[in-house]
N, C-alpha and C positions, 0 to 999 in steps of 0.2 A: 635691310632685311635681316643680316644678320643678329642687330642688335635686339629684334624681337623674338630670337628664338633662344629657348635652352635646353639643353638636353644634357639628364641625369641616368644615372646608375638605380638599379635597386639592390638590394640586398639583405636579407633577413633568415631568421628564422622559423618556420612555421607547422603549422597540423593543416592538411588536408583530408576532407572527407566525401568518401564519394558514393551514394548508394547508386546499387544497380538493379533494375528490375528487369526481367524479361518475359513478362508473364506467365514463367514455370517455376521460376525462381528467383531469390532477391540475396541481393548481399552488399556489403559495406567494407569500404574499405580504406582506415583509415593509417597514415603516415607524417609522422613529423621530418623533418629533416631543411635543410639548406632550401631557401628559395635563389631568384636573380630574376632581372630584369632589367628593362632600359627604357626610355620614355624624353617627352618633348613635349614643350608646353609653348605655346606662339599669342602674342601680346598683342591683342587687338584695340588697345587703347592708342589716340594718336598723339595727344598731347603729352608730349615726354616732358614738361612741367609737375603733371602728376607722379611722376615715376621718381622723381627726387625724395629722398630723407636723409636727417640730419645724421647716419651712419654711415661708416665707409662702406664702402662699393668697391668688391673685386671679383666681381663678374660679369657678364650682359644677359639681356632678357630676363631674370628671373627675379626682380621687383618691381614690377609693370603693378598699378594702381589703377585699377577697371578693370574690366573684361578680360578673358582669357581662355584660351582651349587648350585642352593637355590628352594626348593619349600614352598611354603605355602597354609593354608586352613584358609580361610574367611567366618563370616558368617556376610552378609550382609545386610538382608532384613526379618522379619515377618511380614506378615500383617493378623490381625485374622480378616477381614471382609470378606466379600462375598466370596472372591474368594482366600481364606487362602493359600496364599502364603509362600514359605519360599524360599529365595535366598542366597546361598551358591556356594563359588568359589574355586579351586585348580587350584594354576597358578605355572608355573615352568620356569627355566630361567639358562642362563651361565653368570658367571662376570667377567671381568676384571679388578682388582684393581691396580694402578698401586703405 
C-alpha cells in the first residue's frame, strides 16, 4: 500500500482575488503573498511493470504510469484587515501519466 502513495509539500508564491457581493455592496479583495499546502496522490495502476523507467528512482509512489488520484489542501490567502479573511482550498483530480 505504501508503495502507491505519496505525499508532497506545496509552496509558492501567489495573488489572490476575492470579490464580494452582498446585494448592497461589492467589493474585491486582492493579496499577494506566501502560499502552502500539502497533498497525496495514490496509484491505481496495478502492474508495477509500467511503473519502471530507465531513470533513477528515489522515491515511492510518485511515477505510477496509468491512472491516478491526487488531492490536496492549499492555504491561500490572510488578510488581517477589515474584513479578516482567510482563503483556504481542497482540490481533487484523476491523472493519467503515461
Amino acid at each position: 500500500m505504501a508503495d502507491k502513495i505519496n505525499v508532497y509539500a506545496l509552496a509558492g508564491y501567489g495573488r489572490t482575488t476575492i470579490d464580494y457581493t452582498n446585494g448592497v455592496r461589492s467589493s474585491t479583495l486582492k493579496k499577494n503573498g506566501f502560499s502552502y499546502g500539502v497533498g497525496m496522490e495514490y496509484d491505481l495502476s496495478s502492474d508495477e511493470s509500467l511503473g519502471e523507467y530507465a531513470r533513477a528512482f528515489d522515491g515511492q509512489g510518485d511515477q505510477e504510469k496509468g491512472w491516478g488520484l491526487w488531492i490536496d489542501f492549499q492555504h491561500l490567502l490572510t488578510n488581517e484587515g477589515m474584513t479578516h479573511t482567510d482563503s483556504n482550498i481542497v482540490t481533487a483530480g484523476i491523472t493519467y501519466d503515461f
